[in-house]
TIDO-340214 format. One line per field, with one value per residue: residue number from 0; x, y, z of N, C-alpha, C, O, CB in turn. Coordinates in Angstrom, 1 decimal. Each point is the difference from the previous one (the first is absolute). Glycine has a CB too. Layout:
k [NUM;...] $
n_xx [X;...] $
n_yy [Y;...] $
n_zz [Z;...] $
ca_xx [X;...] $
ca_yy [Y;...] $
ca_zz [Z;...] $
c_xx [X;...] $
c_yy [Y;...] $
c_zz [Z;...] $
o_xx [X;...] $
o_yy [Y;...] $
o_zz [Z;...] $
cb_xx [X;...] $
cb_yy [Y;...] $
cb_zz [Z;...] $
This chain:
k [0;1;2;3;4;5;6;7;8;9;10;11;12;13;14;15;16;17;18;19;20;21;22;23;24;25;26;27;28;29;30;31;32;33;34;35;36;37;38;39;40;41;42;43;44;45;46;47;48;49;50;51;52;53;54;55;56;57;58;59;60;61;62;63;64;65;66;67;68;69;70;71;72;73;74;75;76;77;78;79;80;81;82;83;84;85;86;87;88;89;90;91;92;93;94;95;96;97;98;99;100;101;102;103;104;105;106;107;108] $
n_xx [152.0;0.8;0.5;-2.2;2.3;-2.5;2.7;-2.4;3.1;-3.9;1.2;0.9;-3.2;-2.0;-0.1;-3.6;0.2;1.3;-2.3;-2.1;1.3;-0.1;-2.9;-1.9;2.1;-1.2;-3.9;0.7;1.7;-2.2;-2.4;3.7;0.9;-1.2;0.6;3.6;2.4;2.7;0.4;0.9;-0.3;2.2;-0.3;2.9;1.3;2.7;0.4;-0.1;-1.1;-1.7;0.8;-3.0;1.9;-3.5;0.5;-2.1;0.4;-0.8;-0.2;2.3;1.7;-3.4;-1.3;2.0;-0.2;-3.0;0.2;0.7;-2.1;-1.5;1.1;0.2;-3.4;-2.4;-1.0;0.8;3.0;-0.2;0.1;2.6;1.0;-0.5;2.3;2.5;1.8;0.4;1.6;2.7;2.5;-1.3;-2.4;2.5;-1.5;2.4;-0.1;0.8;-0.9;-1.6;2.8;-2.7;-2.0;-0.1;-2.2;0.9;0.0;-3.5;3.0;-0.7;1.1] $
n_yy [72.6;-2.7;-1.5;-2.0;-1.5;-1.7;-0.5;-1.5;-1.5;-1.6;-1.9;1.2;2.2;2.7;2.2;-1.1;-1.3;2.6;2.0;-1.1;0.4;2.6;-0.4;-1.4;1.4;1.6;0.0;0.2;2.4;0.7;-1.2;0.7;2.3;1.7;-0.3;0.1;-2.9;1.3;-3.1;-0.1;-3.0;0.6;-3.0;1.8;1.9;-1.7;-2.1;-2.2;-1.3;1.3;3.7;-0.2;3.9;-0.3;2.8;1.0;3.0;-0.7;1.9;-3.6;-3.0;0.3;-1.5;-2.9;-0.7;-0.3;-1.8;-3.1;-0.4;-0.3;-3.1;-2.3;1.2;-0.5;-3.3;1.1;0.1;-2.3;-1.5;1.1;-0.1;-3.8;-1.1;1.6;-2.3;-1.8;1.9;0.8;-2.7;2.4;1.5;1.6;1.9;1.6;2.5;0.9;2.4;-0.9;1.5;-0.2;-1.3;1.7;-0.6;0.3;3.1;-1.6;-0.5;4.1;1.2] $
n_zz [141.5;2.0;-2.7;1.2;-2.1;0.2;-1.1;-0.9;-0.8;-2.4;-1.0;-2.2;-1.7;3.3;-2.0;0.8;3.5;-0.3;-2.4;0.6;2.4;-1.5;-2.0;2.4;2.7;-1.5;1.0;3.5;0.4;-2.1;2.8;3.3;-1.2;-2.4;-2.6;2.8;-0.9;-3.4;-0.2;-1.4;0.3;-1.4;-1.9;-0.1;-2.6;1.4;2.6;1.5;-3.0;1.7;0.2;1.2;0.7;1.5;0.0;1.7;-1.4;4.1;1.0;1.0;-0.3;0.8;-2.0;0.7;1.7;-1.3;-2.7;2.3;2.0;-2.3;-1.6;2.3;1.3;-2.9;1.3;-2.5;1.4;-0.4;-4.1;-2.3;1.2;-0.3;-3.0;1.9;1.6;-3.8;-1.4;2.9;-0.1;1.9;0.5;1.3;0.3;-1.8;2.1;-3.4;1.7;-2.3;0.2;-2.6;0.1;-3.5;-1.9;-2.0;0.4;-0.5;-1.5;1.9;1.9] $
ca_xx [-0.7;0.6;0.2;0.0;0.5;0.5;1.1;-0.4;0.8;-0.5;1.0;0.9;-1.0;-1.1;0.5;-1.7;-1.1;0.3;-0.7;-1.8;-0.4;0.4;-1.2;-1.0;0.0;0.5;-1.5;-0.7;0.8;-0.6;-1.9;0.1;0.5;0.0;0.4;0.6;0.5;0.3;0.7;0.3;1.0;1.3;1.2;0.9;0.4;1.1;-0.2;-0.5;-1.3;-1.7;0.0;-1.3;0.0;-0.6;0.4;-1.2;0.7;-0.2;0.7;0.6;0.5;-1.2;-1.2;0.1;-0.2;-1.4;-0.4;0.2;-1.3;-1.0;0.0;0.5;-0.8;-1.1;-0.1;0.1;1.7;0.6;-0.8;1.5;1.3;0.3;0.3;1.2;0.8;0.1;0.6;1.5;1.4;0.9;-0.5;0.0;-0.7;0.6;-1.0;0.9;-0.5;0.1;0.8;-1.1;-0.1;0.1;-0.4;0.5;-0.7;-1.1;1.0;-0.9;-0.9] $
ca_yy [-1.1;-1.0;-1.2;-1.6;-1.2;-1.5;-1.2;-1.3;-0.6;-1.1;-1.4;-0.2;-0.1;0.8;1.7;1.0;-0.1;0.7;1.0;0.0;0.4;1.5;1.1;0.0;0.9;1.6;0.5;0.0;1.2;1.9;0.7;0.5;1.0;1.3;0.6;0.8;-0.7;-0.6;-1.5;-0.8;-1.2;-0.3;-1.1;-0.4;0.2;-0.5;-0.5;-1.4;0.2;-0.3;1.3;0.8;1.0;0.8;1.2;0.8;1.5;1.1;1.8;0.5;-1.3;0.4;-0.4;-1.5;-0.6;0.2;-0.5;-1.1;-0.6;0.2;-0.7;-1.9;-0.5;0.0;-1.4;-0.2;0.4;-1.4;-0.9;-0.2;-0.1;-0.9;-1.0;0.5;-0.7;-0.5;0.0;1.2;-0.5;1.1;1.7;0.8;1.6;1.1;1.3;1.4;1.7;0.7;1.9;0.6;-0.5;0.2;-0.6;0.2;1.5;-0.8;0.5;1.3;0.6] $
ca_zz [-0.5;0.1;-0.8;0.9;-0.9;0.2;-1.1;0.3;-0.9;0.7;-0.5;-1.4;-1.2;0.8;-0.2;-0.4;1.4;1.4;-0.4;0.4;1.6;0.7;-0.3;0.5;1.5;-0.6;-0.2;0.8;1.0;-0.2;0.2;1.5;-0.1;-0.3;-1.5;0.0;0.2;-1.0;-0.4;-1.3;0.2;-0.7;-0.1;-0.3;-1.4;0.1;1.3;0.5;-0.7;0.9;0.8;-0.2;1.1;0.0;0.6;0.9;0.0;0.9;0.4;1.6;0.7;0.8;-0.8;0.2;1.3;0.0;-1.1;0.2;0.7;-0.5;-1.0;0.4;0.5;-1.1;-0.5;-1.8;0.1;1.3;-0.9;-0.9;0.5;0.8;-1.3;-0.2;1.0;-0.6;-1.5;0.0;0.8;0.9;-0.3;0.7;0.0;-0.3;0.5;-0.3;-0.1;-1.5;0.3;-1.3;-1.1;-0.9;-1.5;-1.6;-0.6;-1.6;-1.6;-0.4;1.1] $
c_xx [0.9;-0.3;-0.1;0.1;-0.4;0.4;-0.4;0.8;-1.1;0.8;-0.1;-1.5;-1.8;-0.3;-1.8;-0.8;0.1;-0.6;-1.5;-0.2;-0.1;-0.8;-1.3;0.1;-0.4;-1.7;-0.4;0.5;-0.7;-1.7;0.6;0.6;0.2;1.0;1.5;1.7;0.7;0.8;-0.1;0.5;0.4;0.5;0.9;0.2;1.6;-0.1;-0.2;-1.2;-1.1;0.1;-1.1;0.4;-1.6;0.1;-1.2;0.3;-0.9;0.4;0.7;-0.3;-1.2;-1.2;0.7;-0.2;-1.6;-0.4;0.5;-1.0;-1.2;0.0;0.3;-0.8;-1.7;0.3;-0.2;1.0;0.5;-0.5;0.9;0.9;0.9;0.4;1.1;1.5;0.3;0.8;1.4;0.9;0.1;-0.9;0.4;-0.7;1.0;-0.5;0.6;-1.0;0.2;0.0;-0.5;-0.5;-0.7;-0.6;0.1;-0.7;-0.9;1.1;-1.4;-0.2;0.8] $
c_yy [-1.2;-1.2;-1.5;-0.9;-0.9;-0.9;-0.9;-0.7;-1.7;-0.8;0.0;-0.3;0.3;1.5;0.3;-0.5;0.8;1.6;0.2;0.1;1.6;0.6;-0.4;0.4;1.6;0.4;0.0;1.4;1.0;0.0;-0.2;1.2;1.5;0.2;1.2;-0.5;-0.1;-1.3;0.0;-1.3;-0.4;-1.2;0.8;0.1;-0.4;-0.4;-1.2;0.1;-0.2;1.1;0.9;1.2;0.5;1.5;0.7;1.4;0.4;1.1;-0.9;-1.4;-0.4;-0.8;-1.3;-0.9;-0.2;-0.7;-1.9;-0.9;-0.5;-1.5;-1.5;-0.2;-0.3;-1.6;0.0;0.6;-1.1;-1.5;0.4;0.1;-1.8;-1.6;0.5;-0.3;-1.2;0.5;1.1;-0.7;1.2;1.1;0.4;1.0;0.9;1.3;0.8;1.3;-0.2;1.4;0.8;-0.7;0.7;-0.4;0.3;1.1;-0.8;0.9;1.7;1.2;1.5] $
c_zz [0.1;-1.0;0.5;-1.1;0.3;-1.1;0.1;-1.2;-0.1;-1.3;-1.3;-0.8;1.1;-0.3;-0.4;0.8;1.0;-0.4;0.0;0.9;0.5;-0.7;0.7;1.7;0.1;-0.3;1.4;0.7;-0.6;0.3;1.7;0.1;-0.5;-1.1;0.5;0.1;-1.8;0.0;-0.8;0.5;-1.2;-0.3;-1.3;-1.6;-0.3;1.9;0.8;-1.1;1.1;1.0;-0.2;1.1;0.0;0.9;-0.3;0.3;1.3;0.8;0.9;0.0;1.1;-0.5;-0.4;0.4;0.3;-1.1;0.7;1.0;-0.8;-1.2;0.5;1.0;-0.4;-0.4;-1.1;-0.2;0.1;-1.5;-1.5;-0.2;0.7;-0.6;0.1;0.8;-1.2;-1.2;0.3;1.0;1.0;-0.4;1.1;-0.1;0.2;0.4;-1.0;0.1;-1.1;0.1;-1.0;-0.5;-1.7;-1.3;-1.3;0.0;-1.3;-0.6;-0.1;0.7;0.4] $
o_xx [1.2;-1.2;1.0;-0.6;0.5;-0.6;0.2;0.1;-0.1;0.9;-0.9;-0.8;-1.1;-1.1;-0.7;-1.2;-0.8;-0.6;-0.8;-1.1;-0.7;-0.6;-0.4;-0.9;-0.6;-0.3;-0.4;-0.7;-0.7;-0.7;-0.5;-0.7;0.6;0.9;0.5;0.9;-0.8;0.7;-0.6;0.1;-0.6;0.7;-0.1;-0.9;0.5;-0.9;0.5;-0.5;0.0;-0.6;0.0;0.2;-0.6;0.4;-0.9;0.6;-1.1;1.2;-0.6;-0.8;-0.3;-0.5;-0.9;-0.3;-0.4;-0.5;-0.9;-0.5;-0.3;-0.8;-0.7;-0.1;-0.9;1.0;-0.3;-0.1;0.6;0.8;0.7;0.6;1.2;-0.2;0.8;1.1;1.2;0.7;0.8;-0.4;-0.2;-0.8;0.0;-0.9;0.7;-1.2;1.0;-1.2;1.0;-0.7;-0.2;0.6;-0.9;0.9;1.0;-0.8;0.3;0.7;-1.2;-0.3;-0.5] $
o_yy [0.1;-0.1;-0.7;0.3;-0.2;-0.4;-0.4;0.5;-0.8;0.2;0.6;-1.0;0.1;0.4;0.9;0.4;0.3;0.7;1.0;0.6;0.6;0.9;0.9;0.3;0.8;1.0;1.1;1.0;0.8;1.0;1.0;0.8;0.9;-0.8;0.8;0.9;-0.4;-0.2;0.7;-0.3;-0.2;-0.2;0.9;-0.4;-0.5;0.1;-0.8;1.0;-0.4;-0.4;0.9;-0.4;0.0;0.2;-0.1;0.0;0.2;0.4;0.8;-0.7;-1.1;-0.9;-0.8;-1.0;-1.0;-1.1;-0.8;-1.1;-1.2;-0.9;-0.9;-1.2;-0.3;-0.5;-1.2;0.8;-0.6;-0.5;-1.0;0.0;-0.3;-1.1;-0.9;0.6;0.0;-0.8;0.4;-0.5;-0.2;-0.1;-0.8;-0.2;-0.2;0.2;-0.7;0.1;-0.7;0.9;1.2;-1.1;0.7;-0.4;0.8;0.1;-1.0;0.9;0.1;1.1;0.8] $
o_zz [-0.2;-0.2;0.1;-1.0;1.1;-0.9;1.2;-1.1;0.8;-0.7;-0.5;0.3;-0.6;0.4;0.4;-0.2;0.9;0.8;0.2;0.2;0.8;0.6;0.7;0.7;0.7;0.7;0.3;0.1;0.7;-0.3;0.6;0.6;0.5;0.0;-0.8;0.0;-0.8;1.0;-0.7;1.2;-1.0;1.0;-0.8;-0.8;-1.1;0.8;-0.7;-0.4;1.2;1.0;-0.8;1.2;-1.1;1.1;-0.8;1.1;-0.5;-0.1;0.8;-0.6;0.4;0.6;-0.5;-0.7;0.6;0.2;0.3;-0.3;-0.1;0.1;-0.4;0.3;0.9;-0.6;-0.2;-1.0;-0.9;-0.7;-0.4;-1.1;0.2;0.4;-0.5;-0.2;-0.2;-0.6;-0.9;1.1;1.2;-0.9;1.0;-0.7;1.0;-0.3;-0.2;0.1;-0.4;0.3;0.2;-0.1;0.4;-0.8;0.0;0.9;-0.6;0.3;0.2;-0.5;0.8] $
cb_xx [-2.5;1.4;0.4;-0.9;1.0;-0.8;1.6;-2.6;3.0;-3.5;0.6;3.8;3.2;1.8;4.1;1.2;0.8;3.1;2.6;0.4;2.0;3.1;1.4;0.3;2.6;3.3;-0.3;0.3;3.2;2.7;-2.3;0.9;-0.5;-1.6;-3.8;-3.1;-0.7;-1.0;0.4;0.5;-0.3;-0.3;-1.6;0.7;-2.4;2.1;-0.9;1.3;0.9;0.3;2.0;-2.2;3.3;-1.4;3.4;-1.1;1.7;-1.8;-1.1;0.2;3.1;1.4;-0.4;0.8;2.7;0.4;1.2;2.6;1.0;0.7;1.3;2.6;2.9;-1.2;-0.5;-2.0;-0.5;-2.1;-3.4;-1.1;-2.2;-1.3;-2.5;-3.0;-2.3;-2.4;-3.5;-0.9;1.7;3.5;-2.1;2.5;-2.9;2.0;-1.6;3.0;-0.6;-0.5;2.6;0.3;0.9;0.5;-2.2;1.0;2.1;-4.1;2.5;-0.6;-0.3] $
cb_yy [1.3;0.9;2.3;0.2;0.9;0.7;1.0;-0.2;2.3;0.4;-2.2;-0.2;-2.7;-1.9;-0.7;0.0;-2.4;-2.3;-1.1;-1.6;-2.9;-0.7;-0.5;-1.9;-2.4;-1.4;-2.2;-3.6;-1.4;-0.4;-2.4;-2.7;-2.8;1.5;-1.0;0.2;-0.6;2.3;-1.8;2.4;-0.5;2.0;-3.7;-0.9;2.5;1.4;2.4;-1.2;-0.6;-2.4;-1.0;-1.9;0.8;-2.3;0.2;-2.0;0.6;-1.8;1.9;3.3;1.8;3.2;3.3;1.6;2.2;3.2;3.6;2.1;2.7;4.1;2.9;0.9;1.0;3.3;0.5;-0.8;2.6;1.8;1.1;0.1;3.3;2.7;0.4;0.9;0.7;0.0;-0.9;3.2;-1.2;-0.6;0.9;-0.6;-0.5;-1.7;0.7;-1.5;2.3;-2.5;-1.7;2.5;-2.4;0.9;-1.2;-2.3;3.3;-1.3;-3.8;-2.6;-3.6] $
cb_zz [-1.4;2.4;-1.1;3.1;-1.7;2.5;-1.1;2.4;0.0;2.2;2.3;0.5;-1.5;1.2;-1.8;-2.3;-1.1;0.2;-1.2;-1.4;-0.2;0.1;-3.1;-2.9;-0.3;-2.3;-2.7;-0.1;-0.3;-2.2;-3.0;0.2;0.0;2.2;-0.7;0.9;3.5;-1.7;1.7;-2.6;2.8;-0.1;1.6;3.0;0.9;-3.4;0.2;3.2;-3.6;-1.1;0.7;-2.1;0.7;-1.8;0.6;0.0;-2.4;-0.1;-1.0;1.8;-0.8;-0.2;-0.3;0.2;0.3;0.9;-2.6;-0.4;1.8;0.6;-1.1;-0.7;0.5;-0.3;1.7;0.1;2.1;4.8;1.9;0.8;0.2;1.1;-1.0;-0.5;3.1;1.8;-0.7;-1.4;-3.3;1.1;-2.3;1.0;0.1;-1.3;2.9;-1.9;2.1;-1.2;0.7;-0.5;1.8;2.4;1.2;-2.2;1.1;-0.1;-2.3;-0.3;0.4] $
């Protein structure tokens, strides 16, 4: 399973434009792609401020390469996404393997 990151560092007091972009991207991608795709997005609690990440769990550097096509080349991708050069300084993309992962036990169970 792979981890794709995007670090976006936006402008100072922007942090929730840049979140509303990535979620209403984030709705579109999941009806292209399928429920088989997990995310989230993440700011900043310590650190640079205005640090918005989103992240994308897929099987294979492979099914990425593919999901990625599929999604930046969807014009209601592209269309919310196309306020976001305005409000972010820098970003990168991050790949990692995920070697485990683990969740809480329910109290009881």
């Amino acid at each position: 399973m792979i981890l794709v990151r995007f670090v976006c560092q936006a402008r100072f007091g922007k942090a929730g434009e840049v979140v509303a972009g990535f979620k209403q991207s984030g709705e579109i991608a999941r009806t292209l792609v399928g429920p088989n795709v997990r995310g989230r997005i993440l700011t900043d609690l310590s650190g640079p401020f205005d640090t918005v990440i989103q992240e994308l769990e897929v099987e294979s550097l492979a099914e990425w390469e593919r999901l990625r096509e599929v999604i930046f080349s969807n014009p209601q991708v592209q269309e919310a996404e196309a306020g976001l050069p305005d409000v972010i300084e820098s970003g990168q993309t991050e790949f990692y393997t995920i070697e485990a992962t683990w969740a809480a036990e329910t109290v009881g169970s």
